[in-house]
N, C-alpha and C positions, 0 to 999 in steps of 0.2 A: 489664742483664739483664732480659730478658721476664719475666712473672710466669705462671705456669703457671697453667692452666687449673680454676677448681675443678668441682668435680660440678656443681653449680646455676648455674655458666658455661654449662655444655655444657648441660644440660637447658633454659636458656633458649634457648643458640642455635638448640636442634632445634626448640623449641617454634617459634620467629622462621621459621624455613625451612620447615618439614612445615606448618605450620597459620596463622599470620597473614599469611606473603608472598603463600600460595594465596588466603586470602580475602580480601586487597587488591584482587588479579586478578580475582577473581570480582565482585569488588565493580565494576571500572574496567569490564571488559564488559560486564557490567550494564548501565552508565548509558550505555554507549557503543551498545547493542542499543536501548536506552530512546531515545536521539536519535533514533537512524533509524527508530523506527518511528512519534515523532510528523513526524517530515521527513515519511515515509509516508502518512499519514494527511492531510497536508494536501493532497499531490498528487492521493490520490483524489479529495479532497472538491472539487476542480480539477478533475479530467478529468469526473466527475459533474456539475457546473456547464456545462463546454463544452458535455457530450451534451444536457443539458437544452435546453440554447440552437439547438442543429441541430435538435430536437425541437420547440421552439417556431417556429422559421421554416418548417419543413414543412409544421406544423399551419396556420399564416397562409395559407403559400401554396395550401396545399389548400382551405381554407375562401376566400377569394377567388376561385380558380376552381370552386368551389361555387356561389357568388353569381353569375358571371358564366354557369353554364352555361343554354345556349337551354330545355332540359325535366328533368324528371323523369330520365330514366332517364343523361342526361349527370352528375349532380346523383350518380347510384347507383354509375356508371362511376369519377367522381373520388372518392368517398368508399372505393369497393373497391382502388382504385389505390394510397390512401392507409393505407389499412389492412393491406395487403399490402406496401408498402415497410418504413411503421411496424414491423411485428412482424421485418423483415428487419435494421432498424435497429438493433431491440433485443437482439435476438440478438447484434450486431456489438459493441454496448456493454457487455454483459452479460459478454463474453469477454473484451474491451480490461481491463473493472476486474479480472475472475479474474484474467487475465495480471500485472497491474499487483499483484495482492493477493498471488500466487506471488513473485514478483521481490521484492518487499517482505520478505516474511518469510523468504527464503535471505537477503537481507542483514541483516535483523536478527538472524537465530539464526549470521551467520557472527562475529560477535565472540564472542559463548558458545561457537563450536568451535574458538578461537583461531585462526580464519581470519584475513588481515593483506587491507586494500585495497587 
């Protein structure tokens, strides 16, 4: 024969279900939002090292054909050439990490909305 349920039965079990199971959950999303956004963090700090590295070979290449131009005003040509791609470049890089910053944080805030991957 089952034993019946006392009072302080049942006010534990509510307590167990209304308020520790939630903040278990709340807890496991947490650390599960906390992964992905140092996963995150590391990719930017990746995609930011690539851009750097396209930035520094441009820069070589423009300065090179800086050194090899015939006068002055070829010297003006590659430097305006250069300066006008650069700020094109950055602009390109600038959006690639927002992009990348966006996507990041709908997957981190998607385990705190009990979103499933």
């Amino acid at each position: 024969m089952a034993k019946a349920k006392t009072t302080t039965d049942k006010v534990k079990d509510t307590i167990e279900e209304a308020i520790v199971e939630p903040v278990k959950k709340a807890g496991e999303a947490m650390r599960a939002s906390g992964a992905k956004l140092a996963r995150s963090g590391s990719d930017v700090g990746m995609k930011m090292l690539e851009q750097a590295e396209v930035n520094t070979r441009e820069a070589f290449a423009a300065m090179r054909a800086a050194a090899a131009a015939k006068d002055l005003s070829e010297v003006m040509k590659i430097q305006g050439e250069f300066l006008r791609e650069q700020g094109s470049r950055s602009m390109g890089h600038a959006r690639e990490i927002g992009e990348l910053i966006m996507q990041f944080g709908r997957e981190a805030v998607a385990p705190l909305k009990g979103d499933k991957d």
